[in-house]
C-alpha positions in Angstrom: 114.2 82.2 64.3 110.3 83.4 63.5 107.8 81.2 64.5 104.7 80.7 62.5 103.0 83.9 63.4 106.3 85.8 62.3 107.7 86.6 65.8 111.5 86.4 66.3 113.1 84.8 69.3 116.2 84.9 69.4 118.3 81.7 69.7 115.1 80.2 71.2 112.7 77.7 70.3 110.2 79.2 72.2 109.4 82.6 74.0 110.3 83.5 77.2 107.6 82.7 80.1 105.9 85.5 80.9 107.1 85.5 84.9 110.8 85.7 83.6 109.7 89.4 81.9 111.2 92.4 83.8 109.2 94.7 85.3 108.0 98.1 83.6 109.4 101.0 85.0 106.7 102.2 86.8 106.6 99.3 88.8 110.3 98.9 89.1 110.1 102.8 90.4 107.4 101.5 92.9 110.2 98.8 94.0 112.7 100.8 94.9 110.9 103.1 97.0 109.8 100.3 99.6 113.1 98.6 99.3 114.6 102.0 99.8 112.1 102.7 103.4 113.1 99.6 104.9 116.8 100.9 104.3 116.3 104.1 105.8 115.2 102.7 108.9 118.2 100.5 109.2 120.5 102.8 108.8 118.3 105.1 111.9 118.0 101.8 114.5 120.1 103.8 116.8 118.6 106.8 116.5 115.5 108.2 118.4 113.2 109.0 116.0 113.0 108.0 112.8 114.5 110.3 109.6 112.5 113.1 108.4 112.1 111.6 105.2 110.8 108.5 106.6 107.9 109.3 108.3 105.6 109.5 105.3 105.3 105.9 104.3 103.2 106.8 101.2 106.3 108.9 99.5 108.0 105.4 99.3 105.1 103.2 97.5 102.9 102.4 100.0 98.8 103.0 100.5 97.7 104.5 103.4 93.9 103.4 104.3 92.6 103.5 107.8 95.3 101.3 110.0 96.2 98.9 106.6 99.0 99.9 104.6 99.1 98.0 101.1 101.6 98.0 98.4 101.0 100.9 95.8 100.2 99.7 92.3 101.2 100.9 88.9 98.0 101.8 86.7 100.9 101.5 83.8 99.9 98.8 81.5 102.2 95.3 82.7 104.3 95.4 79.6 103.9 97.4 76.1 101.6 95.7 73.3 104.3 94.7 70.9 106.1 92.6 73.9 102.5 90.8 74.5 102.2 90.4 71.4 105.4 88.5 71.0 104.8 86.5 74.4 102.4 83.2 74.3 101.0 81.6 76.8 102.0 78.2 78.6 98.9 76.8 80.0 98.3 73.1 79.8 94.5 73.8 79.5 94.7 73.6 75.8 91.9 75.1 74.0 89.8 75.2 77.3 89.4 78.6 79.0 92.5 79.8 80.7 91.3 80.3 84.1 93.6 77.7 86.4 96.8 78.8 88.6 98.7 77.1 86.1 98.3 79.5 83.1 101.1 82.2 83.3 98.3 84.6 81.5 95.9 84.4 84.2 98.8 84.2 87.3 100.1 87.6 85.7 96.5 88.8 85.3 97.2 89.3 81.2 94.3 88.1 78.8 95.5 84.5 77.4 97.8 84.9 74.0 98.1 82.0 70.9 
């Protein structure tokens, strides 16, 4: 089915929202390694020390500033042009700017689609 600006969803009215995407690689990389940390230390509880491997928290996706550790982030862009392109935005703000917690766009920190 194309809509009016020629995009193709398949089998659906209209496109998906934009928080059901999956995750680019990069970020999905950036996943694994701090679901993989907590893992390691599990699997060490009744060891004395800690494994090797896991005394570096920044090899597993993590920031290292001062005492805060934060979440590394991907500078990857969120998705590839053609897949924004094909994605539209569900705010209920109408033609007013998109700036509310309830446009997808500006929740996924995008810039606002037709």
């Amino acid at each position: 089915m194309n809509d009016a600006r020629g995009h193709f969803y398949r089998g659906h009215k209209k496109p998906p929202p934009l928080k059901k995407l999956p995750p680019i690689d990069a970020n999905l990389h950036l996943h694994v390694l701090r679901a993989h940390l907590p893992m390691l230390l599990w699997k060490a509880a009744a060891q004395r020390d800690p494994p090797e491997e896991a005394r570096n928290t920044a090899n597993f996706g993590w920031n290292i500033e001062g005492s805060a550790i934060t979440p590394a982030v991907s500078t990857a862009p969120v998705a590839p042009q053609a897949l924004l392109d094909a994605v539209s935005c569900s705010c209920t703000a109408g033609c007013k700017a998109c700036s509310g917690t309830r446009c997808s766009c500006n929740s996924a920190c995008v810039s606002c689609t037709d």
